[in-house]
Biotite code that builds the C-alpha atoms (Angstrom):
import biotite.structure as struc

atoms = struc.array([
    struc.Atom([-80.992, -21.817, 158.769], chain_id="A", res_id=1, res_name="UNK", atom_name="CA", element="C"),
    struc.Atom([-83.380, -20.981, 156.804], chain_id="A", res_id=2, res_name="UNK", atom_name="CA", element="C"),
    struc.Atom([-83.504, -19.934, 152.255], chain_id="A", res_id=3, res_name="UNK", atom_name="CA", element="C"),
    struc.Atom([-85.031, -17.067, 151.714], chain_id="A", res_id=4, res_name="UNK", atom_name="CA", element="C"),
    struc.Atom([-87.804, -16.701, 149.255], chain_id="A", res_id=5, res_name="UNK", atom_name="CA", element="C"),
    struc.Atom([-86.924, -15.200, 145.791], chain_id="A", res_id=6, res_name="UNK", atom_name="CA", element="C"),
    struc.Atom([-89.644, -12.552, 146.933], chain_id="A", res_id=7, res_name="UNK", atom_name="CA", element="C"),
    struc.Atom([-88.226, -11.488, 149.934], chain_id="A", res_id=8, res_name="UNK", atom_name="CA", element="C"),
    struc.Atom([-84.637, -11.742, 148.634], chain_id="A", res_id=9, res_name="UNK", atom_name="CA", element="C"),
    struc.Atom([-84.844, -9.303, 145.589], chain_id="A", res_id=10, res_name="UNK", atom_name="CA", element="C"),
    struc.Atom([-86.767, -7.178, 148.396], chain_id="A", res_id=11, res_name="UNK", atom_name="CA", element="C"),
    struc.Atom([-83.486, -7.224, 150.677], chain_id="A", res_id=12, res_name="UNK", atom_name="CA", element="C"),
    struc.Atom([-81.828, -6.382, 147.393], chain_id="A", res_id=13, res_name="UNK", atom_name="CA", element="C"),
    struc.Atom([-83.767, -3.488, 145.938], chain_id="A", res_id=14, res_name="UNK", atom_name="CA", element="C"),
    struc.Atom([-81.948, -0.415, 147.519], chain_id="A", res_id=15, res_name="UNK", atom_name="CA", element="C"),
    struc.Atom([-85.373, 1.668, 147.521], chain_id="A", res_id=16, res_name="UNK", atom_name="CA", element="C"),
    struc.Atom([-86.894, -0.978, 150.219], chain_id="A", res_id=17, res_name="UNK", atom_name="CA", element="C"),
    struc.Atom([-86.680, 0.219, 153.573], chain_id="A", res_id=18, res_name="UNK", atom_name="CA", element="C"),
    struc.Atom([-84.443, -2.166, 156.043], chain_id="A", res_id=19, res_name="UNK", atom_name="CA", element="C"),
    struc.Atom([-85.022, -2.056, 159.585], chain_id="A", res_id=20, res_name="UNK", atom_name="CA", element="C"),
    struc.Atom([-82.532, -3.812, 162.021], chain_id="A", res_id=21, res_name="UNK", atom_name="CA", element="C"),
    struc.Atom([-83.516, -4.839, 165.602], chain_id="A", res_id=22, res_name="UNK", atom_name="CA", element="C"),
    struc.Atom([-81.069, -5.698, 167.997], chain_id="A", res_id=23, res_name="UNK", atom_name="CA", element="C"),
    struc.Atom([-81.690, -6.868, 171.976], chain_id="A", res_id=24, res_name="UNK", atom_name="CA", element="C"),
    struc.Atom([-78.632, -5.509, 174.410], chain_id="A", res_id=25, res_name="UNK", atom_name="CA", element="C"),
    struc.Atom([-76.901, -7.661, 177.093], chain_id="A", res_id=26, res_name="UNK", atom_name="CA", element="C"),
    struc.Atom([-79.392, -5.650, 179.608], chain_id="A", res_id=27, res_name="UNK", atom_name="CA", element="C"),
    struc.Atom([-82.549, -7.054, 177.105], chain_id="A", res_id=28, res_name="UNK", atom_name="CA", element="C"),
    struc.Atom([-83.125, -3.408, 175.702], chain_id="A", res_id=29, res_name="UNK", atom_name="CA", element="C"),
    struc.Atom([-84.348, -3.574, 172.603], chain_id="A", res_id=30, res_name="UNK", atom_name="CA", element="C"),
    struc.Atom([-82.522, -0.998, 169.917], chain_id="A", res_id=31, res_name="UNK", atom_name="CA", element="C"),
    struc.Atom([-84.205, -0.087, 166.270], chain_id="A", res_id=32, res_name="UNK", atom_name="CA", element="C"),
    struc.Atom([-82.146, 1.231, 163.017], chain_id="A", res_id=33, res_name="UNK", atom_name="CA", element="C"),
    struc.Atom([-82.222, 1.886, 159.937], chain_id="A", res_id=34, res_name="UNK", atom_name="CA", element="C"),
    struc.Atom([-79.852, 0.855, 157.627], chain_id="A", res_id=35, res_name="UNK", atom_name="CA", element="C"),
    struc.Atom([-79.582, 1.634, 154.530], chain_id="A", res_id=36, res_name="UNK", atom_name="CA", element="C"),
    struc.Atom([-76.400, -0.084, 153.251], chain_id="A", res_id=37, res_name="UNK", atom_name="CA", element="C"),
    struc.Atom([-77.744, -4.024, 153.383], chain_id="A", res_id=38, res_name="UNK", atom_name="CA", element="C"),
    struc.Atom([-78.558, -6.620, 151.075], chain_id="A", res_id=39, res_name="UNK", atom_name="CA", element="C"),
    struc.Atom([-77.875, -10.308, 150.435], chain_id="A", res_id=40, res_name="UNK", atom_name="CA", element="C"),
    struc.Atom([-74.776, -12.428, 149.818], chain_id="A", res_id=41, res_name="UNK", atom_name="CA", element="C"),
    struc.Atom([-76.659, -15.552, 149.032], chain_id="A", res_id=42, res_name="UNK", atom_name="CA", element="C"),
    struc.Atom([-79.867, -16.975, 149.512], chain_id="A", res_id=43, res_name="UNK", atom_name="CA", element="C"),
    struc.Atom([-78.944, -17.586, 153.516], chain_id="A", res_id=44, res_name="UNK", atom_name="CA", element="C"),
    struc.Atom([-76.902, -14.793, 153.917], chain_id="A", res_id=45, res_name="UNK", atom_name="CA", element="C"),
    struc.Atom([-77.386, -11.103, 154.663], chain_id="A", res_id=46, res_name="UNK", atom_name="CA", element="C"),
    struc.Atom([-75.172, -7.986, 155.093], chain_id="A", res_id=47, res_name="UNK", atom_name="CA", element="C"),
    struc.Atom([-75.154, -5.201, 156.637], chain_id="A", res_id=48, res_name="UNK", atom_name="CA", element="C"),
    struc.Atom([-72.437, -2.254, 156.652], chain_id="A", res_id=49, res_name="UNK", atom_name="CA", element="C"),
    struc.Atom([-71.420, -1.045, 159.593], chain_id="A", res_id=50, res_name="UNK", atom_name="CA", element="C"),
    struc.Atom([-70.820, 2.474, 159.540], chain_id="A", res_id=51, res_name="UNK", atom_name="CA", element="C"),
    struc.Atom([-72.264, 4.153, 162.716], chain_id="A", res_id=52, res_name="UNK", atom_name="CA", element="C"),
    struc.Atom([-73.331, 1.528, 164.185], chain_id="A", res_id=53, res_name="UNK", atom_name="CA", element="C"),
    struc.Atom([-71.605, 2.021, 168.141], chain_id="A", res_id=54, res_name="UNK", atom_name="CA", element="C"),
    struc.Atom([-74.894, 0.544, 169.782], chain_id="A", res_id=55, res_name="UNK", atom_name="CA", element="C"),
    struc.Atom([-76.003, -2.193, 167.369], chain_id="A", res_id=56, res_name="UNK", atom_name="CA", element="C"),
    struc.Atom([-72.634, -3.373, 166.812], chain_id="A", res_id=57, res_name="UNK", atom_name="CA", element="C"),
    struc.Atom([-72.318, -4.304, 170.210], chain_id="A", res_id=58, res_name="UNK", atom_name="CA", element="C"),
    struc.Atom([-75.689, -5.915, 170.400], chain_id="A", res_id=59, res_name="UNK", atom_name="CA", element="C"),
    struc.Atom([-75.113, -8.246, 167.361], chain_id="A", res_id=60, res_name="UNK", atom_name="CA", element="C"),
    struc.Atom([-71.724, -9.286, 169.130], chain_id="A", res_id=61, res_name="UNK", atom_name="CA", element="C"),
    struc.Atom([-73.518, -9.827, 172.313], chain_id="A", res_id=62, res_name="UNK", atom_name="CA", element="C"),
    struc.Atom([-76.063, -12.163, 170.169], chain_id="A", res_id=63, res_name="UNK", atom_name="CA", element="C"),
    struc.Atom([-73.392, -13.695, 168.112], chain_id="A", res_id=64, res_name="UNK", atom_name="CA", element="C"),
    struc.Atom([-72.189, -14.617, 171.823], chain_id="A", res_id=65, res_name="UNK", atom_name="CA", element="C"),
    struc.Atom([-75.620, -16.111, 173.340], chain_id="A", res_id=66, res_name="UNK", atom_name="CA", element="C"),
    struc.Atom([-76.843, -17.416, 170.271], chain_id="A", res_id=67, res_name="UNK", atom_name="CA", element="C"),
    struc.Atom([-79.979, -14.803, 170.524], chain_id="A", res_id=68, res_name="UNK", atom_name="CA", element="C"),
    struc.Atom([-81.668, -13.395, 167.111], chain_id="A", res_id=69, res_name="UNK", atom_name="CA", element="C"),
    struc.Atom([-81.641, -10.132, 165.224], chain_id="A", res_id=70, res_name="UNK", atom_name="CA", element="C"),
    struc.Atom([-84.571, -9.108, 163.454], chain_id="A", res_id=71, res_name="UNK", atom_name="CA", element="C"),
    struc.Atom([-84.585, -7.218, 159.718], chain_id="A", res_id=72, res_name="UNK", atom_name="CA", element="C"),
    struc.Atom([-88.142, -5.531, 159.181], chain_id="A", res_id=73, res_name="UNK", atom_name="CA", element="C"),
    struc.Atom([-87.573, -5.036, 155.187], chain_id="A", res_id=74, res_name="UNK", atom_name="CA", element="C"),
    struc.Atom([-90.594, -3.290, 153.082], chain_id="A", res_id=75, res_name="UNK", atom_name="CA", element="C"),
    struc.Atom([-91.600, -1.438, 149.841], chain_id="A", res_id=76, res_name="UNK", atom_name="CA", element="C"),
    struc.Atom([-95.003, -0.303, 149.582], chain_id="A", res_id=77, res_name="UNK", atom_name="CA", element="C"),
    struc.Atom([-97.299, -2.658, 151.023], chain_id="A", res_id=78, res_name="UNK", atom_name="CA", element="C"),
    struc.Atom([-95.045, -5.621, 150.903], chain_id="A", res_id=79, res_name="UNK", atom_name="CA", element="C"),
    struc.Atom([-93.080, -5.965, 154.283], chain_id="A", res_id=80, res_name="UNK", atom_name="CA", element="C"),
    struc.Atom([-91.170, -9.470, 155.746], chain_id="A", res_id=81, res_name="UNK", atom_name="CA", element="C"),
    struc.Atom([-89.358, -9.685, 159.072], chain_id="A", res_id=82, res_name="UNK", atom_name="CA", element="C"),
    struc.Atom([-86.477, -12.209, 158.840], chain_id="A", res_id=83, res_name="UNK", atom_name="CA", element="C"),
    struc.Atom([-84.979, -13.567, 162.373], chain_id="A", res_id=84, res_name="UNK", atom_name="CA", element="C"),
    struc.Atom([-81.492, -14.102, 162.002], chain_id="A", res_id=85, res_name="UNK", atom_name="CA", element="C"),
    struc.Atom([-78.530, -15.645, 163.811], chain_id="A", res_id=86, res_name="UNK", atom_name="CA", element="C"),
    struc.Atom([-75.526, -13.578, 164.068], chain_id="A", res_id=87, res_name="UNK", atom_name="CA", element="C"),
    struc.Atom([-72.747, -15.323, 161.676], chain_id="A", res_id=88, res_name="UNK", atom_name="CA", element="C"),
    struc.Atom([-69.700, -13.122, 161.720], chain_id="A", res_id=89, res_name="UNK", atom_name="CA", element="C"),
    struc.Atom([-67.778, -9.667, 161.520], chain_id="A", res_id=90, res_name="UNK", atom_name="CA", element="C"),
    struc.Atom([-65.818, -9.108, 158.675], chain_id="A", res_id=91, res_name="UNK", atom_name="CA", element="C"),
    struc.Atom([-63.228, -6.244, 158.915], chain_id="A", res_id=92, res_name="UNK", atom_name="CA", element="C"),
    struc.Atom([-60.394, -7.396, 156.088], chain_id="A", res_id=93, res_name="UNK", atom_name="CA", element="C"),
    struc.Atom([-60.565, -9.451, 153.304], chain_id="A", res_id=94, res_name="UNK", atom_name="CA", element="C"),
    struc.Atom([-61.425, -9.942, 149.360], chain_id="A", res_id=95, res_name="UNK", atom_name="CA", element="C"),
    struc.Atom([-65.420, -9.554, 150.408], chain_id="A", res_id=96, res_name="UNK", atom_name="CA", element="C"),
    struc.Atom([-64.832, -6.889, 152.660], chain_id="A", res_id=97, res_name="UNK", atom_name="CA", element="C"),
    struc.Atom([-62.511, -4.417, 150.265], chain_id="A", res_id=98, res_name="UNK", atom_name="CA", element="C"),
    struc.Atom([-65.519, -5.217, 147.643], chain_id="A", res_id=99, res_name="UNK", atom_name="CA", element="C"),
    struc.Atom([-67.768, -3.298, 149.988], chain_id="A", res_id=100, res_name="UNK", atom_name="CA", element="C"),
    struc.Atom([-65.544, -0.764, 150.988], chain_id="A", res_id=101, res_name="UNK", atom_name="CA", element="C"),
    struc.Atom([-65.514, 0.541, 147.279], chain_id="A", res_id=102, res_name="UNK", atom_name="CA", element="C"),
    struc.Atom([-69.261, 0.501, 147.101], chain_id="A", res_id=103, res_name="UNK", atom_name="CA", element="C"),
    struc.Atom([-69.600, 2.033, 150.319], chain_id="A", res_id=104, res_name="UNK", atom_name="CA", element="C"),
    struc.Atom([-67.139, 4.891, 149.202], chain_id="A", res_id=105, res_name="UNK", atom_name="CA", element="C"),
    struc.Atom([-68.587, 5.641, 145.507], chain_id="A", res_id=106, res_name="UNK", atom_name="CA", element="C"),
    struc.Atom([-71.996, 6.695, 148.194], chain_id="A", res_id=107, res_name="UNK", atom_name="CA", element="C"),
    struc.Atom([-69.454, 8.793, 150.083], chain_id="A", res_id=108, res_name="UNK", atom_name="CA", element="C"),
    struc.Atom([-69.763, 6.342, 153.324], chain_id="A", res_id=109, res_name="UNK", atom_name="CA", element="C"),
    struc.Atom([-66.698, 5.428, 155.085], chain_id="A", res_id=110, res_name="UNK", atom_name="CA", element="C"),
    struc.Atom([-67.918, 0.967, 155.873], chain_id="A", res_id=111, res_name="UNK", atom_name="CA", element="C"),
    struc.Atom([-65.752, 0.086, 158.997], chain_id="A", res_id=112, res_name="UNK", atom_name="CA", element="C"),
    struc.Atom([-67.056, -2.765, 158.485], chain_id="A", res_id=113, res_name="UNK", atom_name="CA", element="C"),
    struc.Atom([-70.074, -5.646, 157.689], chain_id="A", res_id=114, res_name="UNK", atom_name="CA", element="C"),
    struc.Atom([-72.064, -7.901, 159.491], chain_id="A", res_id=115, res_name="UNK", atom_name="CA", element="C"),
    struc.Atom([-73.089, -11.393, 158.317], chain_id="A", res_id=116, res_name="UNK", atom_name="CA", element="C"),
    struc.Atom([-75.981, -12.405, 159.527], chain_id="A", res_id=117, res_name="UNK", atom_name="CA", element="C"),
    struc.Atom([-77.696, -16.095, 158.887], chain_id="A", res_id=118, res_name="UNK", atom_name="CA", element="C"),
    struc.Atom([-81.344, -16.318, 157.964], chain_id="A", res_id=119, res_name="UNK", atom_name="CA", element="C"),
    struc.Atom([-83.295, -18.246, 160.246], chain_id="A", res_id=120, res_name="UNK", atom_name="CA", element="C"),
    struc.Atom([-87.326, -17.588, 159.565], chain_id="A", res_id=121, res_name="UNK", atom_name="CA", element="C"),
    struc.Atom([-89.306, -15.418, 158.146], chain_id="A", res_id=122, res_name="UNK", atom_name="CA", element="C"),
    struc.Atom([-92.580, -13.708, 158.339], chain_id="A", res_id=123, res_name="UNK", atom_name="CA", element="C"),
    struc.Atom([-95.211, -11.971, 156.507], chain_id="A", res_id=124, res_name="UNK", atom_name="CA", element="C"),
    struc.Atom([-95.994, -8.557, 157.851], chain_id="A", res_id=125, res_name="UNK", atom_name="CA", element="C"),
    struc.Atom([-97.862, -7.507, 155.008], chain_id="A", res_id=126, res_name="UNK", atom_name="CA", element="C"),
    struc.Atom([-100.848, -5.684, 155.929], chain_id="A", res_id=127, res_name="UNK", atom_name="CA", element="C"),
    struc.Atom([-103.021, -8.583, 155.032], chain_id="A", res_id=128, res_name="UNK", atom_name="CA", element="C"),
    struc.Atom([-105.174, -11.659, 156.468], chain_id="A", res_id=129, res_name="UNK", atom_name="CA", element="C"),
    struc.Atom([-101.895, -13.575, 156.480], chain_id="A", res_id=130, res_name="UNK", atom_name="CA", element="C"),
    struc.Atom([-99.795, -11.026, 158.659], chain_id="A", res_id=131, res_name="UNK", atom_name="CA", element="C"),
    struc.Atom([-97.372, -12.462, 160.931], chain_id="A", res_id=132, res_name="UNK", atom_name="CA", element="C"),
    struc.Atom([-97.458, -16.113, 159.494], chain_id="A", res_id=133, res_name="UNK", atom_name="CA", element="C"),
    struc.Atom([-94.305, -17.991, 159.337], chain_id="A", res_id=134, res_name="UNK", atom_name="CA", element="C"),
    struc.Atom([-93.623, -18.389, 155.573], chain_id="A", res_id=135, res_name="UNK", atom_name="CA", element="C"),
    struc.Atom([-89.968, -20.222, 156.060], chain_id="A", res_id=136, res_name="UNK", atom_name="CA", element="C"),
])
């Protein structure tokens, strides 16, 4: 588990990044979205809502079963950070849950439900000398 840097957390945070989630499938596939309804719980901790999310959901519960990473590509401008990530949980009732429903519904989006994911390392893919370095 790894803490996020404030940089790359107030990054997952600002709703005018762009959040890329990669999956793997049981077969291996590899399976790209974009989501737009992510951000952070805590310094550990990401979300993501799950709204039409057939494919990747069952990805992320095939990785929360072999142990096997997701990958959020999150950028703004120049400034871009993949974070590996172990799959933590599904949450589909509960105090945290009917939070997010609310704010899911005020942007007309019916959340089904939200994905907690652990942050495990994270990389600089910045368009710079340091590109793909391992910053946590």
């Amino acid at each position: 588990m790894a803490k996020l840097p404030d940089g790359v957390f107030n990054l997952l945070n600002d709703r005018s990044s762009s959040k890329i989630l990669g999956t793997k499938s049981a077969k291996g596939d590899v399976h790209l979205i974009n989501v737009g309804g992510a951000g952070t719980i805590d310094p550990e901790t990401i979300f993501v809502g799950e709204v039409f999310m057939k494919a990747t959901s069952e990805n992320l519960e095939h990785s929360k079963k072999d142990r096997s990473h997701a990958s959020i590509l999150v950028s703004k401008g120049p400034e871009s950070y993949e974070v590996r990530c172990s799959v933590k949980d599904h949450v589909t009732a509960g105090p945290m849950f009917e939070k997010m429903k609310e704010t899911f519904k005020a942007m007309k989006v019916d959340l089904k439900g939200v994905w907690l994911l652990k942050a495990e390392e994270v990389y600089n893919e910045s368009p710079t000398w340091d590109s793909g370095r391992k910053i946590v």
